[in-house]
C-alpha positions as CSV (number, residue, x, y, z in Angstrom):
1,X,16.7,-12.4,-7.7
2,X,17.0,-15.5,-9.6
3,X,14.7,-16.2,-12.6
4,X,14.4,-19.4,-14.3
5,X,11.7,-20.1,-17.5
6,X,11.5,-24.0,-17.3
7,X,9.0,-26.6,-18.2
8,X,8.0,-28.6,-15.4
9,X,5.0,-29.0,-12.9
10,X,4.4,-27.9,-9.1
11,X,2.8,-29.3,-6.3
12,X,1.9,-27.7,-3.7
13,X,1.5,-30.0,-0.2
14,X,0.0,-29.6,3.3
15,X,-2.4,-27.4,4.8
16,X,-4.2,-27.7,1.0
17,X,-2.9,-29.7,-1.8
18,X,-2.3,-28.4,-5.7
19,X,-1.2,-29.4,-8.7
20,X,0.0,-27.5,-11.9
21,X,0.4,-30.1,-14.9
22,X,3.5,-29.7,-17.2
23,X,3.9,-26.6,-18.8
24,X,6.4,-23.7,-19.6
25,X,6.4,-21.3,-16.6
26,X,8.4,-18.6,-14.6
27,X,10.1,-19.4,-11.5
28,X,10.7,-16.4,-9.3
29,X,13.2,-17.1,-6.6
30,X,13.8,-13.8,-4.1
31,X,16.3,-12.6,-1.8
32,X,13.5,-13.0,1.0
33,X,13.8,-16.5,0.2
34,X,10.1,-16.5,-1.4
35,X,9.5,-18.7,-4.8
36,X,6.8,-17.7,-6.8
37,X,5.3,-19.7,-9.8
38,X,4.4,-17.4,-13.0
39,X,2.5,-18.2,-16.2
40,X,2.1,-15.6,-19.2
41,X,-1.3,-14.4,-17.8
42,X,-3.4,-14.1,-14.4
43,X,-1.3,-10.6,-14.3
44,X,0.5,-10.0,-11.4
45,X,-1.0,-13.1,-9.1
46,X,1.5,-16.0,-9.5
47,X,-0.1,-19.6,-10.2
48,X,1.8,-20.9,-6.4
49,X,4.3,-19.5,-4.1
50,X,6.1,-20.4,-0.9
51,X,6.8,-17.3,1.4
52,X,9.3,-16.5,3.7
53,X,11.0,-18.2,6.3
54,X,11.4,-21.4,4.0
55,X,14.4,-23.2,2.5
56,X,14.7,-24.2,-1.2
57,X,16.7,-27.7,-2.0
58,X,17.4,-28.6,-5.8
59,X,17.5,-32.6,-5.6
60,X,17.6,-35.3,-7.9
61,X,15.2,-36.7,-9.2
62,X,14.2,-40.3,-8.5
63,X,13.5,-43.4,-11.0
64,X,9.9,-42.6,-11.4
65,X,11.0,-38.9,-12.4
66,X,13.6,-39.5,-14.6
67,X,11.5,-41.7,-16.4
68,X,8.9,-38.6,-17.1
69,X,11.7,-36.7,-18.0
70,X,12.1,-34.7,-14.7
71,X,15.8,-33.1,-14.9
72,X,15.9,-31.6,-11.1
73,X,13.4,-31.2,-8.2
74,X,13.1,-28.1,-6.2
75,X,11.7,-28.5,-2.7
76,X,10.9,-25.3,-0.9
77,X,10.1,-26.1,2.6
78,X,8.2,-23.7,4.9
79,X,10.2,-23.4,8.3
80,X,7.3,-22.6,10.0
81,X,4.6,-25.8,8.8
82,X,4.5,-29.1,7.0
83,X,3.9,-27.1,3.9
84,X,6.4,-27.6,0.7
85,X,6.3,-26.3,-3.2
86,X,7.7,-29.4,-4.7
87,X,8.5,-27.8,-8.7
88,X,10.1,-30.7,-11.0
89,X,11.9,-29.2,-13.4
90,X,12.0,-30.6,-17.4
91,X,13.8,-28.2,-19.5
92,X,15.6,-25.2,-18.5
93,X,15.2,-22.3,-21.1
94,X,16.5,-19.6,-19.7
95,X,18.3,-19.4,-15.8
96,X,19.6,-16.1,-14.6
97,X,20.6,-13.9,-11.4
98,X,20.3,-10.3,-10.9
99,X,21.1,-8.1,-7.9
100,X,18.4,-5.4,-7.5
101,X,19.6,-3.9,-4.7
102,X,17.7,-2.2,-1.9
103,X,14.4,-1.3,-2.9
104,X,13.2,2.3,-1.8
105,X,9.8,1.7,-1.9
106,X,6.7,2.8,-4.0
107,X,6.3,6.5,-3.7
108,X,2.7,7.3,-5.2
109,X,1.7,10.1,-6.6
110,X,-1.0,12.3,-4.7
111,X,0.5,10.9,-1.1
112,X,-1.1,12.7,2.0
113,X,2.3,14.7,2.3
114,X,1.4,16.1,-1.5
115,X,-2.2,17.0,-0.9
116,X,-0.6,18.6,2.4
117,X,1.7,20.8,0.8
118,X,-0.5,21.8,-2.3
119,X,-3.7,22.5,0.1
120,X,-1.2,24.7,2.5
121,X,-0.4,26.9,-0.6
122,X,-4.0,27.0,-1.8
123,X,-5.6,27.3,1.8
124,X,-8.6,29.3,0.5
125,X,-9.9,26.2,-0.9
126,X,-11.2,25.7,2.8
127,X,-12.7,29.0,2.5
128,X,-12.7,32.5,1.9
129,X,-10.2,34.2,4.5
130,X,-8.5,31.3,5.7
131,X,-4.7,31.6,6.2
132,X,-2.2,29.4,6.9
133,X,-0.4,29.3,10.4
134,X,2.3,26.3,9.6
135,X,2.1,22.9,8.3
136,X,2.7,19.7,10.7
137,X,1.8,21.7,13.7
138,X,3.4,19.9,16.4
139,X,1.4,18.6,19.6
140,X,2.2,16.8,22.3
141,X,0.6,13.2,20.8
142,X,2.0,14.4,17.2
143,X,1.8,16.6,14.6
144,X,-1.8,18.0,13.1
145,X,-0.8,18.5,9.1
146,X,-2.0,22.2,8.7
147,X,-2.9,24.5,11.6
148,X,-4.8,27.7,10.0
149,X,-7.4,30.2,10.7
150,X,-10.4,30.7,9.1
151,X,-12.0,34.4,7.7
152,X,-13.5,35.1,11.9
153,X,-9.6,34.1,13.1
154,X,-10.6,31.2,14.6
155,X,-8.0,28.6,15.1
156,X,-9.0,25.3,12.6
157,X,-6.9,21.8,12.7
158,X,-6.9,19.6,9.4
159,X,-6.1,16.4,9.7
160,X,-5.4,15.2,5.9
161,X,-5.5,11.3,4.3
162,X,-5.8,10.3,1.0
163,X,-9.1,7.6,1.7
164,X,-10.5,9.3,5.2
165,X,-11.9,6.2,7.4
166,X,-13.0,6.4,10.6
167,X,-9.5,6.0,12.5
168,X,-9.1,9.4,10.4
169,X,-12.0,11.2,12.4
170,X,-10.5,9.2,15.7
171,X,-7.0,10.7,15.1
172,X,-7.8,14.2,14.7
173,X,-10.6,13.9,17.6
174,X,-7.8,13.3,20.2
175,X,-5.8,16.2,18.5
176,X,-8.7,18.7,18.9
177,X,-9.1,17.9,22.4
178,X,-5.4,18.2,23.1
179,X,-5.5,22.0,21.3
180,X,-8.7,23.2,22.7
181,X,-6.9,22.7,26.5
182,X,-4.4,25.5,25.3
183,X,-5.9,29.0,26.1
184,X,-4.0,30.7,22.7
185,X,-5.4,28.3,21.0
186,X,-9.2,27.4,21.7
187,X,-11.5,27.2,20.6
188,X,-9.9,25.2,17.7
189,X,-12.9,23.4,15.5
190,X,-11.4,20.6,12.7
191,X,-11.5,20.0,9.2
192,X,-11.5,16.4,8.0
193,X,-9.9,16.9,4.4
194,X,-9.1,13.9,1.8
195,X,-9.9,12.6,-1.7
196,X,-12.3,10.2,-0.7
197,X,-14.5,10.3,2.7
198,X,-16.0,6.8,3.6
199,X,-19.7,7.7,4.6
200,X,-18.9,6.0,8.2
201,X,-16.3,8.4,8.4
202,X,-18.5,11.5,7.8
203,X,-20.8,10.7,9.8
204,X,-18.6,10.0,12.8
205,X,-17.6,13.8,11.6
206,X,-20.5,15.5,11.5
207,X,-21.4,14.2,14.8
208,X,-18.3,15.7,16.6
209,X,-18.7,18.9,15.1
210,X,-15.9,18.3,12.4
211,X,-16.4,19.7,8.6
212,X,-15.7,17.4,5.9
213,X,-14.1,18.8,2.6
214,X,-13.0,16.0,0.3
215,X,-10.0,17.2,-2.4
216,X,-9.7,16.9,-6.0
217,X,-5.9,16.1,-6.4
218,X,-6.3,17.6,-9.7
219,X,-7.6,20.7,-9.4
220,X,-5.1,21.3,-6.8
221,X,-2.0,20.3,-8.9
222,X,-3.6,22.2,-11.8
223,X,-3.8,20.2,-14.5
224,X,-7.7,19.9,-13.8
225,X,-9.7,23.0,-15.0
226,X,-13.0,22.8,-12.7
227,X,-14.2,25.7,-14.5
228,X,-14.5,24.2,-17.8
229,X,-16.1,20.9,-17.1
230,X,-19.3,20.3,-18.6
231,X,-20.4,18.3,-15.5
């Protein structure tokens, strides 16, 4: 990754047209091939960008430039459009490289495979005289991410998601059907578990016959003590 802190302006030309006036920003030129234009505020949002495929040309700049003081012009060209970032660059302060490497990804805290794990150790928490049978149970369309029985024995799939939406309900729907053709198994009723249950989504639920339970993360970690909450 390349970052450069200049003074120059940016123009942006094609599909729309913008202009940012002289001033000292961040340019943010990426591996992908991406340029992003930063200021000191808006957060994370840059001011204009060009993403990948495009192609970035530093030219000279012509009479009318150099006499308004423009050092270099950067022309990033999308391969795909007519569009271009055309950044004229004033002053550079500060111009430097840096390999990152390969990027693992963001790993968030409270991921569906977390709640999984921490609701398979506390699988009371669907009710009293529930036991676990194994986690990712595996079916012929996929895995259901805890197969238990509840306190009669009955076979119960839970299908776990951090937000549960509708394709949620959909998902373990097909699974149910799947496990109640298998005589060991049925009848096999579903639990809908997450942190957050969209109302569309429990509805859909509760019209197939599927019990919602909606986790607090917290709680299930420990570091959240239900019992002494005023509210």
């Amino acid at each position: 990754m390349r970052l450069v802190i200049a003074a120059c302006t940016a123009d942006y030309v094609g599909r729309l047209t913008a202009h940012l006036p002289l001033a000292n920003r961040l340019l943010l030129v990426k591996a992908d091939g991406s340029v992003l234009v930063h200021s000191d505020g808006g957060s994370y949002k840059p001011l204009n960008w060009m993403s990948p495929p495009c192609t970035l040309t530093v030219g000279e700049p012509d009479d009318v430039d150099v006499a308004e003081g423009v050092r270099e012009v950067w022309t990033v060209q999308h391969a795909k459009s007519d569009d271009r970032l055309v950044v004229r660059i004033h002053e550079v302060l500060h111009d430097s490289a840096h390999e990152l490497g390969v990027d693992p990804g963001l790993v968030k805290d409270g991921v569906e495979a977390h709640l999984q794990r921490l609701l398979a150790e506390q699988i009371e928490t669907l009710g009293d005289g529930y036991q676990l049978v194994r986690r990712e149970y595996m079916t012929a369309i996929g895995p259901v991410d805890i197969l238990c029985r509840d306190g009669g024995g009955g076979s119960v799939a839970v299908e776990i998601k951090r937000r549960g939406e509708i394709d949620g309900v959909e998902q373990l729907t097909r699974y149910l059907e799947l496990m109640n053709r298998d005589p060991l198994l049925a009848p096999v009723t579903g639990v809908f578990a997450a942190q957050e249950i969209k109302p569309q989504a429990r509805t859909l639920a509760t019209d197939r016959g599927i019990r919602c339970v909606t986790l607090d993360y917290d709680a299930l970690k420990g570091v959240d003590d239900v019992e002494a909450r005023l509210f």
